[in-house]
mmCIF file of the N, C-alpha and C atoms, coordinates in Angstrom:
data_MODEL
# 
_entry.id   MODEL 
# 
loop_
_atom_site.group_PDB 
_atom_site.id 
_atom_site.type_symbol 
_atom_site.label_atom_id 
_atom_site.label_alt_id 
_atom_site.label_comp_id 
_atom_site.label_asym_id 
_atom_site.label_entity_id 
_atom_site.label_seq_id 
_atom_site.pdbx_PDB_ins_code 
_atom_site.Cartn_x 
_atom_site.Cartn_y 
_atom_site.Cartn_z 
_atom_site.occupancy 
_atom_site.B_iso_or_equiv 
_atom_site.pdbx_formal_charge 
_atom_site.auth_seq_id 
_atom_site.auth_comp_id 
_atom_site.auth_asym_id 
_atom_site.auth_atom_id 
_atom_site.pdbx_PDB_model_num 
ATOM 1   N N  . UNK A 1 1  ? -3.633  -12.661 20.560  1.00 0.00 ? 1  UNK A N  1 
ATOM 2   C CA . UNK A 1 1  ? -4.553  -12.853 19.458  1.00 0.00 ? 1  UNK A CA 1 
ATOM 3   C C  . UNK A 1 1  ? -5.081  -11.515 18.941  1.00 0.00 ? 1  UNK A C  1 
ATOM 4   N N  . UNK A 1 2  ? -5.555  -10.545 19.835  1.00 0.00 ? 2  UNK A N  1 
ATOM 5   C CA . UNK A 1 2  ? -5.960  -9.353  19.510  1.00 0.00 ? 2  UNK A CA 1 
ATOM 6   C C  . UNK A 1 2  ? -4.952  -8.411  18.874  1.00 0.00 ? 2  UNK A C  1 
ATOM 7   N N  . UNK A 1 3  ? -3.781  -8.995  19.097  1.00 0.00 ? 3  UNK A N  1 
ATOM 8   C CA . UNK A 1 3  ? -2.088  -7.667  17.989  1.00 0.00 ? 3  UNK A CA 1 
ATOM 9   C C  . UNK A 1 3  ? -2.765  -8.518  16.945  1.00 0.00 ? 3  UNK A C  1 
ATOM 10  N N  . UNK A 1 4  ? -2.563  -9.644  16.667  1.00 0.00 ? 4  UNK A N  1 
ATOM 11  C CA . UNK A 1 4  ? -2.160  -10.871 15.001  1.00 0.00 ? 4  UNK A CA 1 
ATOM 12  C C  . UNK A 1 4  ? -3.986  -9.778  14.438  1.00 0.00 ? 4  UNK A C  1 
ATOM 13  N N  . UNK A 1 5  ? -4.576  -9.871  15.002  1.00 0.00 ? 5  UNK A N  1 
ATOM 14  C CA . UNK A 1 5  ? -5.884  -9.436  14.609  1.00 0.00 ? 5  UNK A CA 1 
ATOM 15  C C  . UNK A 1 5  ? -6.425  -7.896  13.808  1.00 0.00 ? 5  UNK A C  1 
ATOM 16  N N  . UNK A 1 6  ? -4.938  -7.127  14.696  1.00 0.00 ? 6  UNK A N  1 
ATOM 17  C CA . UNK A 1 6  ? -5.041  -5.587  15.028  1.00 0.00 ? 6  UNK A CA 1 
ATOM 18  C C  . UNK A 1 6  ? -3.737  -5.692  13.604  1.00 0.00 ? 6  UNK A C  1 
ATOM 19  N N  . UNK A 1 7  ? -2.978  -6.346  13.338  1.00 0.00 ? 7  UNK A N  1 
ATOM 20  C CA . UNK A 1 7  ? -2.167  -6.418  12.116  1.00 0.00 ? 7  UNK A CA 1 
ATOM 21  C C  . UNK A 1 7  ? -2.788  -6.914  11.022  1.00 0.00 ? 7  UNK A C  1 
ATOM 22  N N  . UNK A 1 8  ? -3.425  -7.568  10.729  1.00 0.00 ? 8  UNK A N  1 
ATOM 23  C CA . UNK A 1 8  ? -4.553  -8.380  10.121  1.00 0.00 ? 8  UNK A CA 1 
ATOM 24  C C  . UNK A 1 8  ? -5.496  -7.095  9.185   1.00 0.00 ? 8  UNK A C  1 
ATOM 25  N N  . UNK A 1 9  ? -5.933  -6.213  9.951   1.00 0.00 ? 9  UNK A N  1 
ATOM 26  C CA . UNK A 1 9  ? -6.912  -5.541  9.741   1.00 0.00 ? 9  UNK A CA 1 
ATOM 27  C C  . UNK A 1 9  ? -6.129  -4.219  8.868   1.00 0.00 ? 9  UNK A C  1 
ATOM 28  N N  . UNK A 1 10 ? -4.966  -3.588  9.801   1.00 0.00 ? 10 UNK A N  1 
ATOM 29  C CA . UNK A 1 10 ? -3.698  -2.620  9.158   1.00 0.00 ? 10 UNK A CA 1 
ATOM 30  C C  . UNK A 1 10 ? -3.654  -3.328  7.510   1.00 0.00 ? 10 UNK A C  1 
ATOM 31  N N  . UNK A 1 11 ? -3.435  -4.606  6.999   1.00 0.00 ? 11 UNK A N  1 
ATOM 32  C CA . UNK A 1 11 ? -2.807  -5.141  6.170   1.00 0.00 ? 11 UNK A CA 1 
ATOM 33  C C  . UNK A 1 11 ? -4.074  -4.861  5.051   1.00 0.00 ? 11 UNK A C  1 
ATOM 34  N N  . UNK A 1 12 ? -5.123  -4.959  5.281   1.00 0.00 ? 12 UNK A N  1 
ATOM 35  C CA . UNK A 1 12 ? -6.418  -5.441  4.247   1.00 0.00 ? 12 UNK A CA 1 
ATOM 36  C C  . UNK A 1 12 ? -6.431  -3.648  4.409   1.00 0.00 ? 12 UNK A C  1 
ATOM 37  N N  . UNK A 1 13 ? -6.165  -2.837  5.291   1.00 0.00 ? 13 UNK A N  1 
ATOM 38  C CA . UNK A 1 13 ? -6.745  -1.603  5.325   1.00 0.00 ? 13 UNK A CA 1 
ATOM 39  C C  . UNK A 1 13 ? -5.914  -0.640  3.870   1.00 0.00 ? 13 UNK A C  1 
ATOM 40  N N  . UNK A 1 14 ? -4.639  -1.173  3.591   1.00 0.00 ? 14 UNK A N  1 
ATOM 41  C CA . UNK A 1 14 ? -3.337  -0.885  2.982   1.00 0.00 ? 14 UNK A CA 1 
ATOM 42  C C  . UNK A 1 14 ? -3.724  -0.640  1.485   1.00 0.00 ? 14 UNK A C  1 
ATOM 43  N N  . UNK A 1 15 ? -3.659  0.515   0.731   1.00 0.00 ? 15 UNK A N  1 
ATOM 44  C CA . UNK A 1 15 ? -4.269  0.337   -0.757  1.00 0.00 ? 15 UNK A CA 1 
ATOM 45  C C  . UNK A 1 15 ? -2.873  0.175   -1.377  1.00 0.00 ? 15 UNK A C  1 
ATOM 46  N N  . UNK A 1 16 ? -1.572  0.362   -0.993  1.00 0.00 ? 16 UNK A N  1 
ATOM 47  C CA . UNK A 1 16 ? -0.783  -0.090  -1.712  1.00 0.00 ? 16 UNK A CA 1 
ATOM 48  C C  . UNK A 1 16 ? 0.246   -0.694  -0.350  1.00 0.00 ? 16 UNK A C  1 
ATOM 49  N N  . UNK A 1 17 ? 1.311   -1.297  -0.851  1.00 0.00 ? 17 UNK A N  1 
ATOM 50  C CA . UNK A 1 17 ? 2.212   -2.426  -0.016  1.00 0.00 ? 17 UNK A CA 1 
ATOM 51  C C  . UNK A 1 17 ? 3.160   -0.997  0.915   1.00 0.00 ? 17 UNK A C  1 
ATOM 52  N N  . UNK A 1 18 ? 3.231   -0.019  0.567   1.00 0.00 ? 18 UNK A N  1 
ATOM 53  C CA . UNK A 1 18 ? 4.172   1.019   1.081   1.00 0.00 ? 18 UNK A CA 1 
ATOM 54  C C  . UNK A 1 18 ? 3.558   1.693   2.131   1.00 0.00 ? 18 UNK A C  1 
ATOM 55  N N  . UNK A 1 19 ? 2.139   1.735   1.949   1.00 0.00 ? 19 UNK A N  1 
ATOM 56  C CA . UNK A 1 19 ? 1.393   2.549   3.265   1.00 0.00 ? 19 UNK A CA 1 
ATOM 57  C C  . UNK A 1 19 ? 1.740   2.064   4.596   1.00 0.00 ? 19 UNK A C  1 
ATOM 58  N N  . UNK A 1 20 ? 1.631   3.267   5.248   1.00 0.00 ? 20 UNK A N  1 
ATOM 59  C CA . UNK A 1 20 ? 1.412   2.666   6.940   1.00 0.00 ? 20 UNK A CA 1 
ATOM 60  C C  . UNK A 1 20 ? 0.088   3.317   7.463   1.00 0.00 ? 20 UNK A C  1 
ATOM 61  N N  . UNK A 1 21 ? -0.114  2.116   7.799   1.00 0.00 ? 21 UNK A N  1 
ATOM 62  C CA . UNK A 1 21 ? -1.567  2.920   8.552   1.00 0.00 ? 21 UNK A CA 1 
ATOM 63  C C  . UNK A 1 21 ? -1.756  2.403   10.026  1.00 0.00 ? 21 UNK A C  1 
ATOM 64  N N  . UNK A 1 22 ? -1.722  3.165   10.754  1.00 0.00 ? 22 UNK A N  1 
ATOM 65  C CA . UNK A 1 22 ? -2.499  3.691   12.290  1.00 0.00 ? 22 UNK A CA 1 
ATOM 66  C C  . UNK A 1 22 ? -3.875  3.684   12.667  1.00 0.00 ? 22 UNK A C  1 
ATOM 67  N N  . UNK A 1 23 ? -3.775  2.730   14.026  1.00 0.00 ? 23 UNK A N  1 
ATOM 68  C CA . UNK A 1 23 ? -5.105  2.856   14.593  1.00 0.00 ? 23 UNK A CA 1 
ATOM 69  C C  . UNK A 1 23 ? -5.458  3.705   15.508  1.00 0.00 ? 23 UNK A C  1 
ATOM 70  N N  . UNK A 1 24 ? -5.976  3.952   15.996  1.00 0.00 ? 24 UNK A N  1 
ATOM 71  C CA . UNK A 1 24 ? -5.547  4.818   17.702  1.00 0.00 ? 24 UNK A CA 1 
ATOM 72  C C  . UNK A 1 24 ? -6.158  3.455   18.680  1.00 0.00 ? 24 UNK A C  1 
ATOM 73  N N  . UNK A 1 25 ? -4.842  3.401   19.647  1.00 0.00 ? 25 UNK A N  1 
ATOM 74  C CA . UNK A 1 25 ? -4.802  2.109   20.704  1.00 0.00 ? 25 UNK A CA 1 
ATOM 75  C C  . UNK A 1 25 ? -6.298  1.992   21.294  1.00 0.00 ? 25 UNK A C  1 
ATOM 76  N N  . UNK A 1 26 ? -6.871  3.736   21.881  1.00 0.00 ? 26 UNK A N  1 
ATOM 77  C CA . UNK A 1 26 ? -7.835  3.415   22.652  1.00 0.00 ? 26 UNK A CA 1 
ATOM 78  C C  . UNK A 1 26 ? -9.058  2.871   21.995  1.00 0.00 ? 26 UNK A C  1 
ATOM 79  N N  . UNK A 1 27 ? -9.218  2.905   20.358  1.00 0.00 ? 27 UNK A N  1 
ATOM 80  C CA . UNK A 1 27 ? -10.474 2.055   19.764  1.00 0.00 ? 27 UNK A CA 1 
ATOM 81  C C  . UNK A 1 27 ? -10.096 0.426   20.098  1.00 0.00 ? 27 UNK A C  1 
ATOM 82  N N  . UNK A 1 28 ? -8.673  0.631   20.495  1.00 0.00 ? 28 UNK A N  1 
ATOM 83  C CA . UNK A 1 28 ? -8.449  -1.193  19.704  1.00 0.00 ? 28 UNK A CA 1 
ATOM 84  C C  . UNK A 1 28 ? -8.889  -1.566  21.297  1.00 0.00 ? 28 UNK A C  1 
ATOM 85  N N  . UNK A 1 29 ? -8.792  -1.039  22.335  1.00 0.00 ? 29 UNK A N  1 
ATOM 86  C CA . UNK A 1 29 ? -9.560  -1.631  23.623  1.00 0.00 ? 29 UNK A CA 1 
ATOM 87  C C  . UNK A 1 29 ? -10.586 -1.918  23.680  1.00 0.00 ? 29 UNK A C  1 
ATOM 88  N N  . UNK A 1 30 ? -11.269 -0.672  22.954  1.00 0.00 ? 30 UNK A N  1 
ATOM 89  C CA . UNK A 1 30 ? -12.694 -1.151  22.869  1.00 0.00 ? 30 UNK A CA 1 
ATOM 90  C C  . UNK A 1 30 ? -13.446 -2.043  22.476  1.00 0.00 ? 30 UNK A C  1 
ATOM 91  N N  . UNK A 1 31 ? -12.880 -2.941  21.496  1.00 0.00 ? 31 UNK A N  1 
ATOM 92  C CA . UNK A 1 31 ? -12.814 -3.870  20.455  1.00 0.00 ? 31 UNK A CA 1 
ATOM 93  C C  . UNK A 1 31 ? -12.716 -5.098  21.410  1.00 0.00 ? 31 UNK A C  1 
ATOM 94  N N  . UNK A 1 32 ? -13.830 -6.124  21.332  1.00 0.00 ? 32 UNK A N  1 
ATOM 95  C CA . UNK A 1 32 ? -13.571 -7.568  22.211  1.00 0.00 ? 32 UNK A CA 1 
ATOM 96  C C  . UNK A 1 32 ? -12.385 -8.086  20.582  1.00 0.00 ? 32 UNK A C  1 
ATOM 97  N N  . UNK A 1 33 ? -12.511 -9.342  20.923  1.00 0.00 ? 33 UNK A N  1 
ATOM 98  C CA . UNK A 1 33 ? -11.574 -10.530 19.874  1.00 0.00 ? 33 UNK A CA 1 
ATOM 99  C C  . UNK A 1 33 ? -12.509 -10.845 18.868  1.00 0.00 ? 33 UNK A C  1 
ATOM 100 N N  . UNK A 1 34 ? -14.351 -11.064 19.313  1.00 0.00 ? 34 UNK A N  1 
ATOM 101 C CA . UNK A 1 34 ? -14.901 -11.366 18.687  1.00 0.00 ? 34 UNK A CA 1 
ATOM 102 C C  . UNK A 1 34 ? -14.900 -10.045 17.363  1.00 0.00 ? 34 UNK A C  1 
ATOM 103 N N  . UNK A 1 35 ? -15.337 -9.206  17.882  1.00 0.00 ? 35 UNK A N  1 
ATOM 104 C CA . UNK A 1 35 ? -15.768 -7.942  17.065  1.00 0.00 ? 35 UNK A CA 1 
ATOM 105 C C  . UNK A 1 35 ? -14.618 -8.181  15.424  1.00 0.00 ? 35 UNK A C  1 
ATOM 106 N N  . UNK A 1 36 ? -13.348 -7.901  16.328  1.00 0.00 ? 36 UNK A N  1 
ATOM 107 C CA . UNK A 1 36 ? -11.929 -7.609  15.564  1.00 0.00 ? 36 UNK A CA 1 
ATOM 108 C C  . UNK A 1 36 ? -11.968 -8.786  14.460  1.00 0.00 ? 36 UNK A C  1 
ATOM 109 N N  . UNK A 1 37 ? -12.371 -10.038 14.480  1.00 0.00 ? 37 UNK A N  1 
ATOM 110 C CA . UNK A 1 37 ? -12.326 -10.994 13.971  1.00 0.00 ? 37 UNK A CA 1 
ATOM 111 C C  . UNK A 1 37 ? -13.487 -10.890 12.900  1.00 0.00 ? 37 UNK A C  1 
ATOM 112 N N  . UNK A 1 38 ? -14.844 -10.019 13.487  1.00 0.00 ? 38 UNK A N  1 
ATOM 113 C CA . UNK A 1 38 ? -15.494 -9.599  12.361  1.00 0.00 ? 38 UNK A CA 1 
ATOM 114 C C  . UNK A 1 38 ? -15.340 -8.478  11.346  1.00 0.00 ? 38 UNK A C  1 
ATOM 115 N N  . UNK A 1 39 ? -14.831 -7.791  11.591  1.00 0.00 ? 39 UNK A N  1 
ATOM 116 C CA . UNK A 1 39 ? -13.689 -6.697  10.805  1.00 0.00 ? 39 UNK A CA 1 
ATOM 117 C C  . UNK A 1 39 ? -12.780 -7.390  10.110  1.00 0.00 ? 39 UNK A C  1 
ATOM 118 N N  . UNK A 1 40 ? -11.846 -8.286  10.086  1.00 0.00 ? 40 UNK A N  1 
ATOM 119 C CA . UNK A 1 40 ? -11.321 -8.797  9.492   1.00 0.00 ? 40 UNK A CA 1 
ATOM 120 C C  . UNK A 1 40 ? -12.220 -9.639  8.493   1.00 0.00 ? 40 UNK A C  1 
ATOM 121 N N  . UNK A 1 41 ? -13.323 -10.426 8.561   1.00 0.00 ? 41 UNK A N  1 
ATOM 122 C CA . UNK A 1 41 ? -14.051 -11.132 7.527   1.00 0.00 ? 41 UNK A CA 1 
ATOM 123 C C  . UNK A 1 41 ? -14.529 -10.244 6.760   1.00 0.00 ? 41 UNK A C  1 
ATOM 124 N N  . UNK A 1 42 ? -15.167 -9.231  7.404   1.00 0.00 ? 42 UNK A N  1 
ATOM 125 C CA . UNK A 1 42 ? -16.141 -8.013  6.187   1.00 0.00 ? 42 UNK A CA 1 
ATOM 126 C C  . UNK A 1 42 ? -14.947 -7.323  5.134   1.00 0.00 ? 42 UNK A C  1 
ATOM 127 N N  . UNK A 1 43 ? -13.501 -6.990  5.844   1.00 0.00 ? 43 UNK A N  1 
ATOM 128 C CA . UNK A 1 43 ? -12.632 -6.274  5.239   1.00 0.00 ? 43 UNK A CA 1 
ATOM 129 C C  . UNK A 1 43 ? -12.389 -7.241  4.120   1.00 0.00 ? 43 UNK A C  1 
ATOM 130 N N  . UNK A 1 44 ? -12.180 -8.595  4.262   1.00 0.00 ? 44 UNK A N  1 
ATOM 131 C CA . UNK A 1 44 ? -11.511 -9.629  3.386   1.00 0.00 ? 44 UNK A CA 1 
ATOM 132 C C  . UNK A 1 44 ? -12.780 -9.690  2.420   1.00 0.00 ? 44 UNK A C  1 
ATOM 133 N N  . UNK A 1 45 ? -13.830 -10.004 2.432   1.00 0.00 ? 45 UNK A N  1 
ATOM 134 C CA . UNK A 1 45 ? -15.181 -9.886  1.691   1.00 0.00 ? 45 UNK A CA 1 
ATOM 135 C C  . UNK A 1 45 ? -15.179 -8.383  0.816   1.00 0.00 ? 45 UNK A C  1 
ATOM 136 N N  . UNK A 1 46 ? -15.222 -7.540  1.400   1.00 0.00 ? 46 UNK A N  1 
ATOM 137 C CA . UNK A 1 46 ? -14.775 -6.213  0.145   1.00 0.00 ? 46 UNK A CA 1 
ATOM 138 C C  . UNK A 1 46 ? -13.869 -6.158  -0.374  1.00 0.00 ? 46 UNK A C  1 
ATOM 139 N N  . UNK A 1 47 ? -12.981 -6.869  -0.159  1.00 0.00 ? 47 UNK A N  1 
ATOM 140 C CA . UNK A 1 47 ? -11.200 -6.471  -0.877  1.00 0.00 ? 47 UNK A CA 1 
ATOM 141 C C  . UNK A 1 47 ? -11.675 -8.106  -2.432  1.00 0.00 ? 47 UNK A C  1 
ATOM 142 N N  . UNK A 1 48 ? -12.343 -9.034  -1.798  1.00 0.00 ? 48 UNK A N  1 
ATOM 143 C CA . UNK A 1 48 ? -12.774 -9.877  -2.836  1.00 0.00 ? 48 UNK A CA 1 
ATOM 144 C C  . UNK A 1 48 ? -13.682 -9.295  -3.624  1.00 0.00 ? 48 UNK A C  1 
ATOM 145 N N  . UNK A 1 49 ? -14.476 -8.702  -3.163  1.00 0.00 ? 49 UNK A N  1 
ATOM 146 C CA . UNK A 1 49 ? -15.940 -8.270  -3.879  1.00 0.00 ? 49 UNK A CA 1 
ATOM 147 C C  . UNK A 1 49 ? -14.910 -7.396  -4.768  1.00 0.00 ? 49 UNK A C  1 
ATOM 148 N N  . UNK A 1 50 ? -14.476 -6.476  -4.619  1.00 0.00 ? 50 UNK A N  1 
ATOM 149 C CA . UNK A 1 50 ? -13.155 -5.092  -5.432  1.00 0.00 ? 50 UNK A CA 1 
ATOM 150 C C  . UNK A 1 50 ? -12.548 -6.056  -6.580  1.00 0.00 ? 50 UNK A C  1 
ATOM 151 N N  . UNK A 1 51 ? -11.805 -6.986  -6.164  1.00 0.00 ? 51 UNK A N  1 
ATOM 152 C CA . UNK A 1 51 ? -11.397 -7.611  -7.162  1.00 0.00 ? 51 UNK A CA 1 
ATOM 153 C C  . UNK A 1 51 ? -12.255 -8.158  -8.278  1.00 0.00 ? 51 UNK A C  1 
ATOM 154 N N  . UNK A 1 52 ? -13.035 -8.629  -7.818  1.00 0.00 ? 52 UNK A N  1 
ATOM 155 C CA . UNK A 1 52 ? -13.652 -9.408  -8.690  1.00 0.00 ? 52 UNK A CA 1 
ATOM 156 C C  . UNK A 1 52 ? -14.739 -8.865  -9.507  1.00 0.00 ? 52 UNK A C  1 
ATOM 157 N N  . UNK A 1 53 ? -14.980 -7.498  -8.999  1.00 0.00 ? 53 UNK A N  1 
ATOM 158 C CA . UNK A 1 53 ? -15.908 -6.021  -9.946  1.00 0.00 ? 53 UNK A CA 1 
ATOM 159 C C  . UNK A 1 53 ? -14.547 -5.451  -10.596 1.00 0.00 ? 53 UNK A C  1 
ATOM 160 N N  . UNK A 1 54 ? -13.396 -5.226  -10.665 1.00 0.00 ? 54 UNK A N  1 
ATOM 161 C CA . UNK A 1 54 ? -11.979 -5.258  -10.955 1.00 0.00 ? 54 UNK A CA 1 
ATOM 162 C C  . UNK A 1 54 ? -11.427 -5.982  -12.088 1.00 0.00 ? 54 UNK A C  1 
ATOM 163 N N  . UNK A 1 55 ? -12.097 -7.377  -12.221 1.00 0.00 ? 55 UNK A N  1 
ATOM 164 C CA . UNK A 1 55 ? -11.569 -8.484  -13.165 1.00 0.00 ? 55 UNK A CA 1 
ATOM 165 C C  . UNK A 1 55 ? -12.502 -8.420  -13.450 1.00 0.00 ? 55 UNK A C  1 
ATOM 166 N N  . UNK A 1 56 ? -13.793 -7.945  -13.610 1.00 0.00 ? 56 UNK A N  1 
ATOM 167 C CA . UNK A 1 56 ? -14.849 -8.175  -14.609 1.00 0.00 ? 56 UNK A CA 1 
ATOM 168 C C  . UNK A 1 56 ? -14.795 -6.803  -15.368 1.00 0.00 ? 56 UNK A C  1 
ATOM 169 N N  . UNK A 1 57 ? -14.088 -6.073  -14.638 1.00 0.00 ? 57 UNK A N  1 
ATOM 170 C CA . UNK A 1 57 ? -14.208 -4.223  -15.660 1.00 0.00 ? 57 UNK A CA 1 
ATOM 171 C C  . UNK A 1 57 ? -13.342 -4.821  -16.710 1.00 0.00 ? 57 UNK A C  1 
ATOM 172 N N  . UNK A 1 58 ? -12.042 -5.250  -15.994 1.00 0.00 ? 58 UNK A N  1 
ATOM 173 C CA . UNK A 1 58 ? -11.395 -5.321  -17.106 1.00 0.00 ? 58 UNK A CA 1 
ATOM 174 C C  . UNK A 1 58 ? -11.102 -6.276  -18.371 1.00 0.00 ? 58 UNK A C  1 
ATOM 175 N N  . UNK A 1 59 ? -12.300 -7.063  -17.889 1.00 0.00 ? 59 UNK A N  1 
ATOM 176 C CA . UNK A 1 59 ? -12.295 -8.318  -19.023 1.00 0.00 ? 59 UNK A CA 1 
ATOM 177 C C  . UNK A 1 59 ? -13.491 -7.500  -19.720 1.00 0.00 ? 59 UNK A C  1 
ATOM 178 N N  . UNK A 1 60 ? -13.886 -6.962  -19.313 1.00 0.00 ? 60 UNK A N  1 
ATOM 179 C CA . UNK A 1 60 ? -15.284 -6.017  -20.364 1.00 0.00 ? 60 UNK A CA 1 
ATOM 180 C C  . UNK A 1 60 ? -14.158 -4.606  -21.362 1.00 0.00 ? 60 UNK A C  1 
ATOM 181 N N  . UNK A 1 61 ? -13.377 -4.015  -21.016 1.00 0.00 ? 61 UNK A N  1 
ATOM 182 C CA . UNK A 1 61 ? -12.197 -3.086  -21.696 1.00 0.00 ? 61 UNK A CA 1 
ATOM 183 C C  . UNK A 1 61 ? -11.388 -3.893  -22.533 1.00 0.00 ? 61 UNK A C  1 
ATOM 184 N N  . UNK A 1 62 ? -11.206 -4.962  -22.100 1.00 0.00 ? 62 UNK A N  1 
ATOM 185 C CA . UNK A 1 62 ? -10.046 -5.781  -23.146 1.00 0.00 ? 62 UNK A CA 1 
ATOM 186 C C  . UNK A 1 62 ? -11.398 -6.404  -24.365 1.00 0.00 ? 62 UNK A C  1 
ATOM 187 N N  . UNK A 1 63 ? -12.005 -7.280  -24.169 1.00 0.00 ? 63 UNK A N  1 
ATOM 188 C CA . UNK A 1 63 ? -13.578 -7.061  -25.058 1.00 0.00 ? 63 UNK A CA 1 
ATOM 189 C C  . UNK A 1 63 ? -13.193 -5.918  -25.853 1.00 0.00 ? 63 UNK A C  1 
ATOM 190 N N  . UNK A 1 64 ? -13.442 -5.363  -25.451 1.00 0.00 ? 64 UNK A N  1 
ATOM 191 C CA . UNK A 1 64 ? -14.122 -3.538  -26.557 1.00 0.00 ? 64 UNK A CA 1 
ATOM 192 C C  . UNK A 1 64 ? -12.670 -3.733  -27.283 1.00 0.00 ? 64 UNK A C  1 
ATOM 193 N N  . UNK A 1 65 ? -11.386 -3.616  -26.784 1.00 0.00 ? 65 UNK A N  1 
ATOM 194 C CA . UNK A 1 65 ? -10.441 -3.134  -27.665 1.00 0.00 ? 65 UNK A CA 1 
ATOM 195 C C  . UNK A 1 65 ? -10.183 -4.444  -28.736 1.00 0.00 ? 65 UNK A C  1 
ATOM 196 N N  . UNK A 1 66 ? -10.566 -5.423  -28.483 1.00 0.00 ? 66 UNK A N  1 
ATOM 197 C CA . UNK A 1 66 ? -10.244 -7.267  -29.250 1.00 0.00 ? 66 UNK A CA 1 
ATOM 198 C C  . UNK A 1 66 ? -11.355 -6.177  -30.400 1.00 0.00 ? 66 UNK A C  1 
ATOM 199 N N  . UNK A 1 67 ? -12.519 -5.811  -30.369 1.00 0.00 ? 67 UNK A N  1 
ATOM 200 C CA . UNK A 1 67 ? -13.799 -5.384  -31.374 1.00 0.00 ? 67 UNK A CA 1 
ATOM 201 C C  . UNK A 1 67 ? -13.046 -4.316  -32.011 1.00 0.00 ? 67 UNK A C  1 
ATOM 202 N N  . UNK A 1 68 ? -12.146 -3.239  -31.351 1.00 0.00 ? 68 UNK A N  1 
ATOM 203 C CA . UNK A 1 68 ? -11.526 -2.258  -32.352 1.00 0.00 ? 68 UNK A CA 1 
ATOM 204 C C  . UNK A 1 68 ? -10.747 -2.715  -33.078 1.00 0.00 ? 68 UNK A C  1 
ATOM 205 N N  . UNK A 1 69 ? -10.056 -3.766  -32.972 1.00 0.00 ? 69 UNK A N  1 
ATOM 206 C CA . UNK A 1 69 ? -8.581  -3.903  -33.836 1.00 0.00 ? 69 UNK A CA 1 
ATOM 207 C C  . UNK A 1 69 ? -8.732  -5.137  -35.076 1.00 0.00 ? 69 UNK A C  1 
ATOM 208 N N  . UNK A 1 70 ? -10.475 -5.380  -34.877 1.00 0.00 ? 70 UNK A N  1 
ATOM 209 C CA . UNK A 1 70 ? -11.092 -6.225  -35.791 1.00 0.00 ? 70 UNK A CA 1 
ATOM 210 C C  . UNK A 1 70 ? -11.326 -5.302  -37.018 1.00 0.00 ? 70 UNK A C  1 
# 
């Protein structure tokens, strides 16, 4: 449960699909199941929060340019 968890976290950590990213093993010991599992909710909660400040920039830029071409 703690790899699926420790991959989980690599994946949300990723700003594009090509990265690799590295943990160092001895943090991931330190880490109970519970913890890791809360890292994964907060990571998934900012990657939503990003998007969705993301889709509101850009529905506010497409706005402005619909007003220029009026």
């Amino acid at each position: 449960m703690k790899e699926e968890l420790i991959v989980q976290i690599k994946e949300l950590l990723k700003i594009n699909k090509n990265e690799v990213i590295d943990i160092n093993p001895n943090y991931l010991e330190y880490f109970q199941e519970e913890e890791l599992e809360d890292i994964v909710n907060q990571l998934n909660g900012r990657k939503q929060n990003v998007s969705s400040i993301t889709a509101e920039y850009l529905d506010e830029i497409y706005e402005k340019t619909k007003k220029d071409e009026i």
